[in-house]
N, C-alpha and C positions, 0 to 999 in steps of 0.2 A: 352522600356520594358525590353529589357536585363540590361540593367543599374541597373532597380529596383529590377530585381531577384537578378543580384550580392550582389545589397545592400542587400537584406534580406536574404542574403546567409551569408553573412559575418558574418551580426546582428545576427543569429541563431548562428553562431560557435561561435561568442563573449560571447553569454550567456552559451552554454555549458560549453567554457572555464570558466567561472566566476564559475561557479555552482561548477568545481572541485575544486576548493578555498578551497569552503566550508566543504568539507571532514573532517574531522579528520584524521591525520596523520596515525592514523594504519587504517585507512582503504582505503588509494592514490593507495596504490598496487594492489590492488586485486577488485574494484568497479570502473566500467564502466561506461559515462553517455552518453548518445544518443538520439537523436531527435527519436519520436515515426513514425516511417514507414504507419503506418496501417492504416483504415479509419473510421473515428470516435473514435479515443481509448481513452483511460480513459487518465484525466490531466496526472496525474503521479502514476507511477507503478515500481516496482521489480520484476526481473525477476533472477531464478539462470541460469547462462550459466552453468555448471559446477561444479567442487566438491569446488575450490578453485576461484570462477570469478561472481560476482553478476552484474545486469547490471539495471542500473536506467535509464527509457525509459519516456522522456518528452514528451507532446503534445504542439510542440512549439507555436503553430498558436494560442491555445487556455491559454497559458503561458501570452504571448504577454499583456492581456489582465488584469494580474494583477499587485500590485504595488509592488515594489522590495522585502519590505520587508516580502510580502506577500508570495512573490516567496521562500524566505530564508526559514520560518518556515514553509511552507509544503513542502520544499525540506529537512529540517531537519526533519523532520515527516516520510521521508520514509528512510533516514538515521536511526532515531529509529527502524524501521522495523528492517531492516538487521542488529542491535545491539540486538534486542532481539530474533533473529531467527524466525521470524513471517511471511515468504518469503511464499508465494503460492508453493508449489511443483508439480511437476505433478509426482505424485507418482503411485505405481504400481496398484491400485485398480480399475480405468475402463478398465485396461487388464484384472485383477481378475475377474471383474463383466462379462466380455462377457466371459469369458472362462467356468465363471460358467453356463453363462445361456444358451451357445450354449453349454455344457455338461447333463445340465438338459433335453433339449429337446432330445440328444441326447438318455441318457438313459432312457426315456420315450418311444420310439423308441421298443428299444432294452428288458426295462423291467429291466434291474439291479438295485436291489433295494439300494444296496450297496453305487453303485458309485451315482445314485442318490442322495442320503443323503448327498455323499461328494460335489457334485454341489451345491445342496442347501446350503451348509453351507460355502462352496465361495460364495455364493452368498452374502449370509448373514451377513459376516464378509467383505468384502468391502464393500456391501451399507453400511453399518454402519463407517467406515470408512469416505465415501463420506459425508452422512449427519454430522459428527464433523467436517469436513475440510466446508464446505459449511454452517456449522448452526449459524445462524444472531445474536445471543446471543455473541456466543465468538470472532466472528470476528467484533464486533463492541467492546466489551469491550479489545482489542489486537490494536485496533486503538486508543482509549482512552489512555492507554498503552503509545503507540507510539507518542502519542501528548506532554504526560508529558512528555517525554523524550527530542522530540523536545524543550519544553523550558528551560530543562537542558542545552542542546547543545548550544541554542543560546545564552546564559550567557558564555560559553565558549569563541564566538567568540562577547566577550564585549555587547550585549545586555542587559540593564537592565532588571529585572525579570518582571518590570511592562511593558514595554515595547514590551517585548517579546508577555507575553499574551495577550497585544492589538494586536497585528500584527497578530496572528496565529486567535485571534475572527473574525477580519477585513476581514479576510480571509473563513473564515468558515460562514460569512457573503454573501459575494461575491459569494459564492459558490452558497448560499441556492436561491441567485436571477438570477441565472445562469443555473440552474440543473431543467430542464425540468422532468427527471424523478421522481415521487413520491419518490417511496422506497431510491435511492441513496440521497433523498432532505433530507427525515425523517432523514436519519443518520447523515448528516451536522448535523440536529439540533440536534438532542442529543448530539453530540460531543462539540457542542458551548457551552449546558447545562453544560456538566459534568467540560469543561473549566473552565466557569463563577461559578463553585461549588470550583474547585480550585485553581480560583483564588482569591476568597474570603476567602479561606484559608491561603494563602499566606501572604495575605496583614496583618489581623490577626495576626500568629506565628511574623511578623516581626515588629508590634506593639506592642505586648508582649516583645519583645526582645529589644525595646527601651529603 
């Protein structure tokens, strides 16, 4: 039993190691990559430690499970992430939202119509906030995004272009048979859609240019 944990001890730091390979060079310094802690957490994620320190959080157990190249292009996919600044922040707006709301009730309290108004309108301006950082629209087309870019990357590190977007479908495949939840499955598929949209464009301009 101890044998086999070392083993998959090891094989876990091997594949991290492998993964910062795949960095790009201006980004070795400053991007972190670590096995996901938590329980149940999402395949793979970005996380900002800090002003200057990103940190890319695997779910090794459920990694395991795909095929290398698989691993490549949705680890390049959250490399896209943090190339286009599309990182989840936890920004100041659910301090804003309770400050407003436990000042609202406050001066309903009290009767100040004043600071009331100013509550509601913290209020107001971080839910709003909340729903652009949260709303399914833009965070699906920012992964879309993020996909193309991953296929940029992977021609970087000598992936052919068709190649590429086999590997990241294949993937986005895997997923959709894997991903018990609805709404996270529906987004796989979109994202296969919008793939298989540009990949067919791809294929196309590089016909033309024959």
């Amino acid at each position: 039993m101890a044998s086999y944990v070392t083993s998959s001890a090891r094989a876990e730091m091997s594949e991290l190691r492998r993964l910062r390979t795949l960095l790009p060079l201006e980004l070795q310094n400053w991007v972190m990559i670590e096995g996901s802690t938590e329980i149940n957490p999402p395949l793979i994620r970005c996380e900002e430690l800090g002003r200057d320190e990103v940190e890319i959080q695997v779910d090794l157990a459920k990694w395991e499970s795909l095929a290398i190249d698989q691993r490549n292009l949705l680890f390049w996919q959250a490399v896209a992430r943090i190339q286009n600044d599309t990182i989840p922040r936890e920004g100041w707006e659910m301090a804003a939202l309770a400050i407003g709301l436990g000042g609202a009730v406050g001066e309903l309290w009290v009767q100040d119509a004043l600071l009331l108004i100013l509550a509601i309108g913290l209020c107001s301006v971080s839910g709003y906030r909340l729903w652009q950082k949260n709303n399914g629209g833009r965070k699906l087309k920012e992964s879309i995004e993020a996909d193309e870019k991953a296929i940029v990357l992977a021609t970087r590190f000598d992936y052919t272009l068709q190649n590429a977007y086999k590997s990241l479908g294949s993937a986005f495949k895997t997923l959709i048979e894997q991903t018990p939840n609805r709404r996270q499955r529906k987004e796989y598929e979109s994202r296969l859609q919008a793939l298989r949209r540009s990949a067919s464009k791809a294929k196309e301009k590089m016909q033309r240019e024959k």
